[in-house]
C-alpha positions in Angstrom: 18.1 -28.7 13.6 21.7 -27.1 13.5 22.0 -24.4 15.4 23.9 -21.1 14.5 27.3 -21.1 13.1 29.9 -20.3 15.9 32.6 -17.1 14.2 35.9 -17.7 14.7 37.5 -16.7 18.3 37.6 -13.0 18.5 41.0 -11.6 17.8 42.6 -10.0 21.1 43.0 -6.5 19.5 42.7 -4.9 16.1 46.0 -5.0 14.6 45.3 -4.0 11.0 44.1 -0.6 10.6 40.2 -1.0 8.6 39.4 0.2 4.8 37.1 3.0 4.8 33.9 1.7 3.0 35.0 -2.4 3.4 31.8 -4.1 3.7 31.5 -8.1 4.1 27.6 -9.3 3.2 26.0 -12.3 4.2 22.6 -13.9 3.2 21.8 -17.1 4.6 18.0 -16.1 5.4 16.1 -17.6 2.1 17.0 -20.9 0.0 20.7 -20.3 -0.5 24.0 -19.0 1.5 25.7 -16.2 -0.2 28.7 -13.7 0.8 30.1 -10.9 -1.2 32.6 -8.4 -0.4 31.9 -4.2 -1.1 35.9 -3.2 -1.5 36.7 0.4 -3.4 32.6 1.3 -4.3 32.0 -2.5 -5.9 31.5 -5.9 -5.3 35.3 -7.7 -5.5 34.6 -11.1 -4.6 31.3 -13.2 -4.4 30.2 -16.5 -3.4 27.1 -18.5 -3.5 25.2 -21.7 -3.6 21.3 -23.1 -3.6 21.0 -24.7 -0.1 18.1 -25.3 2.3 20.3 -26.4 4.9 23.0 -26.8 5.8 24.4 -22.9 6.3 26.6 -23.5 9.4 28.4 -25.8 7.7 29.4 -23.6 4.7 29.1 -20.0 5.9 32.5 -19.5 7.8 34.4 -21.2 5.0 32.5 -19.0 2.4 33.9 -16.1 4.2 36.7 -16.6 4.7 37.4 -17.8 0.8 35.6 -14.6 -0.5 37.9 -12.9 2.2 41.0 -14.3 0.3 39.8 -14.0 -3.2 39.0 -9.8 -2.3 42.8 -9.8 -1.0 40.9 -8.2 2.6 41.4 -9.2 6.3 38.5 -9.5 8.4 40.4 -7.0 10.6 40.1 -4.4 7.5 36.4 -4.3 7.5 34.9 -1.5 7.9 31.0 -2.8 8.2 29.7 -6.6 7.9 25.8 -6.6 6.6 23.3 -9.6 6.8 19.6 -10.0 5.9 17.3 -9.6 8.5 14.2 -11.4 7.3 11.7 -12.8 6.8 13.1 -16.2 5.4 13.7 -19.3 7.0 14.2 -19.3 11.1 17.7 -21.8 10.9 19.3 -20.0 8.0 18.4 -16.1 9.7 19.5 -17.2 13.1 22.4 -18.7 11.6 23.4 -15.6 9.5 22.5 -13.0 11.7 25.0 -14.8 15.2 27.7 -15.1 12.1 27.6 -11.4 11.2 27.2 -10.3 14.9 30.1 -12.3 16.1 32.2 -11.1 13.2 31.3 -7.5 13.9 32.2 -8.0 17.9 35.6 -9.9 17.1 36.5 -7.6 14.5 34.7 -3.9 16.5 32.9 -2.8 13.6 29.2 -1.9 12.8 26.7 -4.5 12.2 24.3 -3.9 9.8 20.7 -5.3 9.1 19.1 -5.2 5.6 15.3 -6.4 4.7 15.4 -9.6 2.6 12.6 -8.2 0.9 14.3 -5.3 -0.4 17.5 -7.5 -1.3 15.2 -9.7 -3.0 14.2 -7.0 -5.4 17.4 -5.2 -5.6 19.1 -8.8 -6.9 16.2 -9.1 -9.1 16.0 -5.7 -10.7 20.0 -5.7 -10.9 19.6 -9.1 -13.0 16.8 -8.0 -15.3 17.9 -7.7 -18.9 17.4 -4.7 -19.5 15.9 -3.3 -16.0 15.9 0.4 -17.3 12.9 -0.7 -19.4 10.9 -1.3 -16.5 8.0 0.7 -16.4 7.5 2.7 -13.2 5.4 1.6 -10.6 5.3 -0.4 -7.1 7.0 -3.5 -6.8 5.3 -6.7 -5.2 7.9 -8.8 -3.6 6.8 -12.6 -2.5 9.3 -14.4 -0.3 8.4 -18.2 0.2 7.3 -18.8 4.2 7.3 -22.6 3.9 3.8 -22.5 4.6 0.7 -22.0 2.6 0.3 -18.1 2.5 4.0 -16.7 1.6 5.5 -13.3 3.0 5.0 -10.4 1.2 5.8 -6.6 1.0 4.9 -3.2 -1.5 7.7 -1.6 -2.4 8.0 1.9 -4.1 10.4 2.2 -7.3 13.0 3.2 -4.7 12.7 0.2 -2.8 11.1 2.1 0.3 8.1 0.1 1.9 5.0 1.4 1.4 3.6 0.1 4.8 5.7 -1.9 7.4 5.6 -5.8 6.4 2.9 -8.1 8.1 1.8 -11.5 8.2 -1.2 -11.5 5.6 -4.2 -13.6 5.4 -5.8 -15.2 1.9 -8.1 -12.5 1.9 -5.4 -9.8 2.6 -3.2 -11.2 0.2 -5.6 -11.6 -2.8 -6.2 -7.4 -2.2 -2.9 -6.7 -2.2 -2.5 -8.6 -5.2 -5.4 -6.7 -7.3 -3.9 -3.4 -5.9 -3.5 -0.7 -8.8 -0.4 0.7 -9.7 2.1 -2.2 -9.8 4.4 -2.9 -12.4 6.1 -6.3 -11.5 5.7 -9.2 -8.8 9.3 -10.7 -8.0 10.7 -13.2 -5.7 10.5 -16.6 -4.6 7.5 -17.2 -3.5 5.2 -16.4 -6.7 3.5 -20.0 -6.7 1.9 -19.4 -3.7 0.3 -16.4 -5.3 -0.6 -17.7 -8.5 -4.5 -18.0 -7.9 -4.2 -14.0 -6.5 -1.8 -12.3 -9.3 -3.1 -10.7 -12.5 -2.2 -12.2 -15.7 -1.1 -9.4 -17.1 1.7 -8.5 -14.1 5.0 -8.9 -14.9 6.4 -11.8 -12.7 10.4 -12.1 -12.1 11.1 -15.4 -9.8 14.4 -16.0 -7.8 15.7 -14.8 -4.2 18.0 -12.3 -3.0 21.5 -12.3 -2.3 24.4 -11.2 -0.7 25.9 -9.1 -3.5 22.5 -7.3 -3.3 22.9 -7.0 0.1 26.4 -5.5 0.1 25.4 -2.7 -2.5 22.4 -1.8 -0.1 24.6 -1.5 2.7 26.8 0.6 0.5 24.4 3.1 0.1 25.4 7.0 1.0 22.3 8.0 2.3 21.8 4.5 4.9 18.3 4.3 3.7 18.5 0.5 4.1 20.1 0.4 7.2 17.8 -1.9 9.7 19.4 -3.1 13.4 20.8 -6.3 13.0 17.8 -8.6 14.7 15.3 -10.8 12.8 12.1 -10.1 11.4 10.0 -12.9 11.4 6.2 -11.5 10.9 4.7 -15.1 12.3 5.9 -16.9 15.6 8.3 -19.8 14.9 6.7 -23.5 14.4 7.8 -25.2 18.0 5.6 -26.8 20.5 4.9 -25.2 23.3 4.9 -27.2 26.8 2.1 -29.2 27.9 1.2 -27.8 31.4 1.8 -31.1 33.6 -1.1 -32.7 34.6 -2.7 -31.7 38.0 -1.4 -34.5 40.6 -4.8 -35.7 42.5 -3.5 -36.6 46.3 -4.5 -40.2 46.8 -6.6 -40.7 49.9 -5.6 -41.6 52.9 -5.9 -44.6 54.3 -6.1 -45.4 57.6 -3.0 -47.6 59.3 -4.4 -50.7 60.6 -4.8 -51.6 64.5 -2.8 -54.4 65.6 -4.3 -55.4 68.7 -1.4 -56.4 71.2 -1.2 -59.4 72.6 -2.5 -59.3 76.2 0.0 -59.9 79.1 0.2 -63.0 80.7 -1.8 -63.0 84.4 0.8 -63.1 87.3 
């Protein structure tokens, strides 16, 4: 398993005054690796691609081409933002040490955004006409990788209803039935498709970072999270066996070895 990407070696002091409102994104928490830069109140530069693995690899290039192609320095920034989670443990870990290394090299904030509300802020913003959208509660379904995927109620704002939780069949299948939503979206539908009303509008796909960047570009911070990872279920290692209780052997006796008697004078 790769471990997280390593940022580049801190620079020894700021030289380059930052740009007010400079905001470098990264997602690398669901099935791809995406970066965007927030220059001037919109997205400049963008990159992104469909990976599973793989996301130290390609991260820190990523960066710093979108860097290059937004005509920033890292030293300009004046945020760097990252999905928090739920999503896949190598790709979160992997994002979040990135965008907390930046932010310490460079001094600037570090923020956290939910990768369920990215998920349905990339969706919406890709919908083809998302002003038709009839108003309601959003469902978002992020893949877990394991048989019951994450999921989270959003309000047409993108405010949670209820904090996120790990949620069982029978959980799920409720939320599912729930009245007053207007669309499901994300990437973990099929693993709701017993549970979710035909007559739901569905939207599949992930978040990304240009979602994440215009989140973190919001005036009032209301997607602002600290930059640590939600998980919602423990990660899938082995735990130590306790080592097996070490019965003394007996003791056993030395043997007597008679001495030879002395010869008689």
């Amino acid at each position: 398993m790769s471990g997280p990407a390593r940022p580049a070696a801190p620079a020894p002091e700021r030289r380059t005054a930052g740009e007010p409102g400079a905001i470098l994104a990264i997602d690398a928490a669901g099935h791809g690796c995406s970066v965007a830069l927030w220059r001037r109140d919109a997205v400049v530069a963008a990159e992104a691609r469909d990976m599973a693995h793989g996301q130290a690899a390609e991260l820190l290039p990523m960066i710093e081409r979108v860097m290059q192609a937004g005509g920033l320095d890292l030293r300009q920034l004046d945020k760097v933002a990252v999905t928090v989670g739920p999503g896949g443990f190598t790709g979160l870990r992997i994002g979040l040490a990135t965008a907390r290394g930046l932010g310490l090299a460079i001094g600037c904030p570090v923020i956290g955004i939910s990768s369920f509300q990215a998920t349905a802020a990339a969706l919406l913003a890709a919908a083809d006409a998302p002003a038709a959208r009839a108003p309601g509660d959003l469902l978002v379904v992020l893949d877990s990788r394991r048989s019951e995927p994450y999921l989270a109620r959003l309000a047409p704002d993108l405010a949670f209803r209820q904090p996120p939780k790990l949620l069982d069949a029978a959980e799920l299948a409720a939320a599912c039935q729930a009245p007053g939503l207007t669309l499901a979206c994300g990437d973990g539908l099929a693993g709701l498709a017993a549970f979710l009303p035909a007559t739901l509008p569905q939207r599949a796909g992930g978040g990304d970072a240009v979602a994440v960047a215009r989140l973190a570009a919001d005036p009032g911070q209301r997607f602002h999270l600290p930059p640590d990872p939600v998980y919602l279920r423990p990660p899938d290692i082995s735990q130590p066996k306790a080592p097996a209780a070490v019965i003394p052997a007996p003791a056993i006796p030395a043997p007597v070895i008679p001495r030879p008697a002395k010869p008689s004078s």
